[in-house]
N, C-alpha and C positions, 0 to 999 in steps of 0.2 A: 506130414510133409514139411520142408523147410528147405531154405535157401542151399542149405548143404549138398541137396541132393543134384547140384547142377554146379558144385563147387568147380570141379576138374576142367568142365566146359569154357571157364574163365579165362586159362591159359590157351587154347587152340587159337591158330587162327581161322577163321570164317571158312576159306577155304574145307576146311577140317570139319566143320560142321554138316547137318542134314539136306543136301538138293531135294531137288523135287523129281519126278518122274522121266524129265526129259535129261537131266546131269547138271541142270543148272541149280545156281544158289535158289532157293526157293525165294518167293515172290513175298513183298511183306503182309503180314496178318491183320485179316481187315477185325476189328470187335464185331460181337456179335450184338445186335438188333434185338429192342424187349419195349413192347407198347407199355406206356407206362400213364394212367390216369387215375389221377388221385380224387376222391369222395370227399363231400364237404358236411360229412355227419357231425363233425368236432368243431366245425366253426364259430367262432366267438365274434360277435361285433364290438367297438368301442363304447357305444351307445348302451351302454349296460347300466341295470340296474340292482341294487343291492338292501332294499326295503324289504322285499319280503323273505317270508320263514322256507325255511330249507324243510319242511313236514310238507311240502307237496310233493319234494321227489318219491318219498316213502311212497304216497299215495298211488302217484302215478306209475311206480313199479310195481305196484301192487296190483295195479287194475290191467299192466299190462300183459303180467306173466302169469297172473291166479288162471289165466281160461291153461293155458298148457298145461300149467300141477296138474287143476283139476282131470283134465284128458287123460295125464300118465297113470295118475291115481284112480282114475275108475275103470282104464285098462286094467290094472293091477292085481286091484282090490272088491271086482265085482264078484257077487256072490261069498265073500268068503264069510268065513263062523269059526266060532271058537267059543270051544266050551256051552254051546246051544245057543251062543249068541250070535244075533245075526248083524253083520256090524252095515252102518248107514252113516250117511254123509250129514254133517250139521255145516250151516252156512255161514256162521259167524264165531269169533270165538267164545263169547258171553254166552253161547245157547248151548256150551258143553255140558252135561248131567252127569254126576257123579254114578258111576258103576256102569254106564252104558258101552257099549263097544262103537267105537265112531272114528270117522277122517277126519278133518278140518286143514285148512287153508290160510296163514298167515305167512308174517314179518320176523326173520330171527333176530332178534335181538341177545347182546350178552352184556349183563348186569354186572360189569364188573370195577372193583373200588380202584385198582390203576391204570385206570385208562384216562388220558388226559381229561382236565376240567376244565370249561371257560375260568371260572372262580380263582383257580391256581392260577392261569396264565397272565388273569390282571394281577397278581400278591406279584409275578415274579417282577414288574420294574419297579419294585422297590426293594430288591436283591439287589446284593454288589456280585452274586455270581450264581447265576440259575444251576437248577444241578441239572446233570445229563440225558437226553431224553432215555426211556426204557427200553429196553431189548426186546421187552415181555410185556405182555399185558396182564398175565395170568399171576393171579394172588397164590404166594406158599401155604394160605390156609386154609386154602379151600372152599372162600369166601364167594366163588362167583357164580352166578345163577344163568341158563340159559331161559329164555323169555320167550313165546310166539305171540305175537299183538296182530289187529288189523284196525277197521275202523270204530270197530265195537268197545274193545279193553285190550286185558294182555292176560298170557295164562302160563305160568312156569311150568318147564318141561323137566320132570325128572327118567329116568332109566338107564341100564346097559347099553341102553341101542346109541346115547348121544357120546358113548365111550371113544367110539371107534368111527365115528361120522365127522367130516370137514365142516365144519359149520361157523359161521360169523355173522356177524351183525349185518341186517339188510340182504343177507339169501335167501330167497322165498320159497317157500318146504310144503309140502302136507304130511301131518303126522297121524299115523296110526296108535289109537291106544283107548286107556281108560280115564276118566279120572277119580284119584282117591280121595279117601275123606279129610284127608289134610290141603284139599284143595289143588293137590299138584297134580300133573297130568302124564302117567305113565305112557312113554313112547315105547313102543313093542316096534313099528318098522319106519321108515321116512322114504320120500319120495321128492326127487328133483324135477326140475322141466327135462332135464338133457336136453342136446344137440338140436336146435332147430334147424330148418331145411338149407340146404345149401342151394346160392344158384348157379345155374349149368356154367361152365366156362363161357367165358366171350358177351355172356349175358350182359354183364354190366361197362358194354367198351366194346361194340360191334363195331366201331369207326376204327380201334385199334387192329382188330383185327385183319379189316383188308388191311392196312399201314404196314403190319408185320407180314403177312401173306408177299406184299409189293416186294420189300426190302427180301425178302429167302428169294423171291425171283430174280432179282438183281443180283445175288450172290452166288447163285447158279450160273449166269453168266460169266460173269466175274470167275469163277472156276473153269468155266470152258477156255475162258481165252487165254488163261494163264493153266491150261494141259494141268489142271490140280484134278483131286478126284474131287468127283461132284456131290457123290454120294455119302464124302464124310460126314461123321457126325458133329454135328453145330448147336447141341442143345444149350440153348441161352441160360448162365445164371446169374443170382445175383449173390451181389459179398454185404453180409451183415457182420456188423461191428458196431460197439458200444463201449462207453469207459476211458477216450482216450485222455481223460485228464490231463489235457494240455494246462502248465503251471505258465511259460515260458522261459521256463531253464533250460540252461544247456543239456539237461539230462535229457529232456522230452525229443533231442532232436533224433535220437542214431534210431530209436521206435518208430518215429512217424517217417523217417527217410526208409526205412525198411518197408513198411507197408506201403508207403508212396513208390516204390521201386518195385515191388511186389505188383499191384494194380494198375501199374503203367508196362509193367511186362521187361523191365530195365534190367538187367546185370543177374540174367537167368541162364539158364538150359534151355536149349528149343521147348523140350516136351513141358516145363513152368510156363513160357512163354505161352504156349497153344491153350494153357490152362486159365492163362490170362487173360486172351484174346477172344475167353468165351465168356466172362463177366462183363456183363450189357450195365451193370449198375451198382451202386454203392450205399446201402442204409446203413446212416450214422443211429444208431436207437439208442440217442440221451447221454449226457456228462461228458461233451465233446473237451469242456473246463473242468479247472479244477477247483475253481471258487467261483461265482456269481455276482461276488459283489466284495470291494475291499474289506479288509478287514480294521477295525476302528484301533489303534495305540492305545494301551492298556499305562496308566500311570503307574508309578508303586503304591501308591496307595489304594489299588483297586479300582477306582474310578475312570472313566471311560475319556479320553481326552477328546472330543465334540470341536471337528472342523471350526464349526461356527461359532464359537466360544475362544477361538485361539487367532490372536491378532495375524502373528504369525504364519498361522497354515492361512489364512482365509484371503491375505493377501495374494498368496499363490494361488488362489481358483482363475480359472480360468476355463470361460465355455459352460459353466457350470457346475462345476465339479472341482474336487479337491487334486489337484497336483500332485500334491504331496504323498498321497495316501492310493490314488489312481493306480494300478498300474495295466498301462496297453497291451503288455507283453504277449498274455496266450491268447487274445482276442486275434490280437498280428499276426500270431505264429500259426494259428486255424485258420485266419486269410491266407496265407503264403501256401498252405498245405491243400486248403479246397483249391485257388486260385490256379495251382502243379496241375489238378488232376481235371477241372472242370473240361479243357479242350478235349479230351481223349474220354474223360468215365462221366453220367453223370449221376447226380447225386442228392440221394433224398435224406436231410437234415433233421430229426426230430429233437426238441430242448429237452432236458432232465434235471434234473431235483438240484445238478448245481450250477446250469447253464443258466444264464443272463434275461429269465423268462419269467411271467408266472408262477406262482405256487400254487394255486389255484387249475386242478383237471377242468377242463381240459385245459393245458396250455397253448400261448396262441405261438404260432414262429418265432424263432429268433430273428428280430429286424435286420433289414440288408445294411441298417447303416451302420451294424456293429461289423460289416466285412467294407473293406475299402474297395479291395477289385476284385475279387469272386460275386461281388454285387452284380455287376455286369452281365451276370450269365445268368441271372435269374427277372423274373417280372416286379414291377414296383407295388408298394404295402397297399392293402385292402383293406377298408374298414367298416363297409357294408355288404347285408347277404347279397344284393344283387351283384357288388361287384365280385364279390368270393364265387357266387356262381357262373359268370362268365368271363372269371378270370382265364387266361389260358397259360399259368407260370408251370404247370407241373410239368410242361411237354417243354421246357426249357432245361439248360443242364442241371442248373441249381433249382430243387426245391425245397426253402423253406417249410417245414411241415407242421402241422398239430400235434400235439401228444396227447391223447391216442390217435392214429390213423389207418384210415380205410383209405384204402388204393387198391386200383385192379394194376396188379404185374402180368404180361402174356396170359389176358385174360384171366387168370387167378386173382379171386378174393383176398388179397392181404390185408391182416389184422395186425397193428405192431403196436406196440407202446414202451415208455423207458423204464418198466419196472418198478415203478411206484404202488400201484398196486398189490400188485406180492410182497413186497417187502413189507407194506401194514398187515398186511393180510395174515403174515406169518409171525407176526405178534401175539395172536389171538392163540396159534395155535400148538398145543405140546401133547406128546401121546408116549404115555409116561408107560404103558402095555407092550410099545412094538419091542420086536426082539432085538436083542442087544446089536449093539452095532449101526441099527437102518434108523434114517432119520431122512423122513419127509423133507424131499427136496421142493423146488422152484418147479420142477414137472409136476409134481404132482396136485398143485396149487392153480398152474397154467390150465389142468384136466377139469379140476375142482368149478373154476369160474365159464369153464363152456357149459358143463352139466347143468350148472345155477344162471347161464344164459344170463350174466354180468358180468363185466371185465373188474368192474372197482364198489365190489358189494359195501366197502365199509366206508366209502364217501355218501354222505359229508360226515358221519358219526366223527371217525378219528384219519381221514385223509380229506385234503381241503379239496373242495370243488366250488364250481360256482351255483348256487341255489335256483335253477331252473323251475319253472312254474309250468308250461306247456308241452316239454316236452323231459325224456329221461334217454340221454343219448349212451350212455353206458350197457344201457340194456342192448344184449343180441339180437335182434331182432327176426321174425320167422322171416327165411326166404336172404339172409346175412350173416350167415355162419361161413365164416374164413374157411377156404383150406391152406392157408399157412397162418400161423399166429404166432406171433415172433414178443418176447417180452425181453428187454434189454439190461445190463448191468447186474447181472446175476450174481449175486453173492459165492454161490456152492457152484460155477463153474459150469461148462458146457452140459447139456442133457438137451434129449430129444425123445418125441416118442408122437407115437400117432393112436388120435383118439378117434373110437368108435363109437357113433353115435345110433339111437336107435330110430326107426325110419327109412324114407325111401327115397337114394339121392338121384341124380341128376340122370346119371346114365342107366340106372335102373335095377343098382345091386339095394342089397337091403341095409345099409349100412353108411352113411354119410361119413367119409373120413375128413380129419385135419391133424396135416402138419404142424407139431409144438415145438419150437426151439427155444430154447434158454439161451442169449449167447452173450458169456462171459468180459469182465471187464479190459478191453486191450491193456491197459498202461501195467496190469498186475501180471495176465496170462500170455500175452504177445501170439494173440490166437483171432483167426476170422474165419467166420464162418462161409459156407459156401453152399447156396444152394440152387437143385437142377431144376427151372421151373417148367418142363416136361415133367417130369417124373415125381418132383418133392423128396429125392435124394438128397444127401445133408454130408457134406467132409467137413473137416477143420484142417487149416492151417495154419502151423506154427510160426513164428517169426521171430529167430533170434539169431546172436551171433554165434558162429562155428567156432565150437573150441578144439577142432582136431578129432572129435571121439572121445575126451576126458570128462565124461560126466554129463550133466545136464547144464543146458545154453541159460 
């Protein structure tokens, strides 16, 4: 779909256009209505502390997810033999016996030589120029080892079976096998948590739902008296978008005025318009900018010219900050763009890897004071659990959000986060077997992290998070399984697919579904997503300019 397809429309006048049933010009298009209450599972206070060892998350995802393995696996694997052996479950990984047939229960880890080091990262500031981070983590020599640890030790896992299985550091497995005399421990099959339980819609937002129930009664009226029909279809969705690397050059503007034109229903075709008039909401998921922080003047000699070190730049601060080197621009030009749409859409904001946030998962909002007037439309900053839990900013137009974030949309469990995740994730992994051509996308990684019921298995190993002691918020938890999970700034471009989990969902089929989206970077692909949250139907929309038909926009 694109703007094209309502080209001709632009020349009629009004007249010329679609009345409604009685001859008159039709009545204008009211948006459609979507409860919208966001979860405070990702919340970070200020009051934080950074003393202790990040080996408790290990622990506590250890202890959280081992009872599920163990479940899947003694479904699985009860009664079975092979070769007269009758295979049994050992508890710990130190109490494996060479030649035995056994399960066991750990921690994956992967032992491998290029994967960042603390050791390297102190040697680099005293580089005049770090080299680039890796694309890969995998050694061309064949150097790296897969590991399953728990509290006891750690036991190297060799076989065929780890050929073709997704696995990374921190997804917790049971492995089928033996071990041999060289210590290592032949996997013959593996076994994931999969899909924990979903819960029933409206479950987590029964106040939304009378809210939403109120409002379709209101608009049923609202159709009566304006002789509409009543029984059109109004399925509310929402529009996900990620990537818009606002720089604030003139280039960024003819994109974001398109999509802005697009979501406000502006300089369409009726039938664009009606399509517009049914997106209740707008998720930004991550890299709204396109840098997060100036970038420092490089001398000719390599050395880094330091604000504070230069008479000259330092006298220009001002407020804080270097002048010189600041620039407002795309911070302004995402005010100016949220600030358009907030009266009419609104809109839930998540930061990403190069937004003005955290580096550290979870990240917390981007502050209102980085927007001058789009602030306005949202609640003021939080910085304790009490006030986070009865805050009430998400039912305002602008939310500021967490990355990752839990929110119920029209009663649906929404999972989103901006893609940080996957994209470590897919470091770890190369499958040098599959057939020519296929190369494991961002869906397939999306599937990968429900099954192993953690969104961010390789934090804190090689993605920063914050070292949690009491609790491990990454983890899925039973009875918190999304049905949409939405991962932002995708590399490899739009993809969707629906994952079946095994179990007994809500309504009573045997089979727990969730909606996967991948959705791609705006400023590269000029593409949003759209999705029906009746249904968890999924379009995309293109957004370029009309070249007549000659080629691609």
């Amino acid at each position: 779909m694109g703007f094209e397809d309502g080209a001709e429309d632009l020349l009629k006048a009004p007249a010329e256009l679609e009345t409604s049933n009685d001859g008159s010009p039709d009545q204008p298009l009211q948006r459609a209505y979507t409860s919208y209450n966001a979860l405070h599972d990702f919340d970070r206070t200020k009051a934080e502390s950074y003393k202790q060892q990040y080996g408790d998350m290990y622990f506590l995802r250890l202890a959280k997810l081992k009872p599920a393995v163990e479940k899947a696996a003694a479904e699985e694997w009860e009664g079975y033999e092979l070769a007269g052996d009758i295979l049994h479950r050992v508890d710990r990984v130190l109490d494996v016996r060479q030649g035995e047939l056994c399960w066991v229960v750990g921690t994956v880890y992967l032992d491998m030589p290029l994967k960042p080091n603390i050791l390297e990262d102190i040697s680099k500031d005293h580089w005049i120029a770090a080299p680039p981070p890796r694309l890969k983590y995998i050694s061309p020599d064949g150097s790296d080892k897969v590991m399953l640890e728990d509290e006891s030790g750690r036991l190297r896992l060799v076989g065929a079976a780890l050929e073709s299985e997704l696995l990374v550091t921190g997804c917790i497995i049971a492995v089928m096998g033996t071990e041999k005399a060289s210590g290592d421990f032949e996997v013959i099959e593996i076994k994931v948590p999969d899909l924990p339980r979903q819960p029933a819609r409206w479950a987590l937002d029964k106040k939304g739902k009378a809210l939403e129930a109120q409002r379709e009664k209101e608009r049923q009226e609202e159709n009566k008296k304006a002789k509409r029909d009543s029984a059109e279809s109004r399925n509310s969705k929402i529009a996900l978008v990620s990537g818009l690397g606002i720089t604030g050059d003139d280039g960024d503007t003819l994109s974001l005025d398109l999509l802005m034109e697009f979501l406000l229903g502006e300089s369409m075709s009726p039938a664009l318009q009606a399509t517009a008039s049914t997106i209740s909401r707008l998720v930004i998921a991550g890299d709204s900018l396109s840098e997060a922080s100036p970038i420092p003047i490089a001398r000719e000699d390599g050395t880094i010219n330091l604000a504070s070190k230069d008479k000259k730049a330092s006298a220009s601060k001002k407020y804080g900050y270097d002048a010189s080197t600041y620039n407002p621009a795309p911070t302004a030009q995402l005010d100016t763009f949220l600030s358009t749409l907030l009266p009419s859409l609104p809109v839930t904001l998540l930061p990403g890897a190069s937004d003005p946030a955290d580096v550290q998962l979870p990240q917390r909002p981007l502050h209102p004071a980085l927007f001058s007037t789009s602030r306005n439309f949202s609640g003021p900053p939080t910085t304790t659990i009490e006030q986070m839990s009865q805050n009430e900013s998400s039912s305002l137009p602008l939310h500021p959000a967490t990355n990752p974030l839990y929110a119920s949309i029209s009663g649906r469990l929404v999972l989103a986060t901006s893609g940080q995740p996957l994209g470590d994730i897919s470091k770890y992994l190369e499958f040098p077997n599959e057939p020519a051509g296929y190369v494991r996308g961002n869906i397939d990684l999306m599937e990968a992290t429900l099954r192993w019921r953690h969104i961010a298995p390789t934090a804190p190993d090689t993605l920063q998070s914050y070292p949690y002691q009491d609790r491990e918020p990454f983890v899925i938890a039973d009875g918190k399984c999304p049905a949409l999970y939405v991962s932002g700034c995708a590399e490899d471009g739009f993809s969707t697919r629906v994952v079946r989990g095994i179990g007994e969902a809500p309504d009573g089929s045997d089979f727990p579904q969730v909606r996967c989206v991948c959705v791609p970077r705006f400023k590269r692909t000029g593409e949003v997503v759209l999705v029906d949250m009746e249904t968890l139907e999924v379009e995309v929309v293109r957004l370029g300019v009309w070249n007549g038909g000659k080629g691609d926009e």
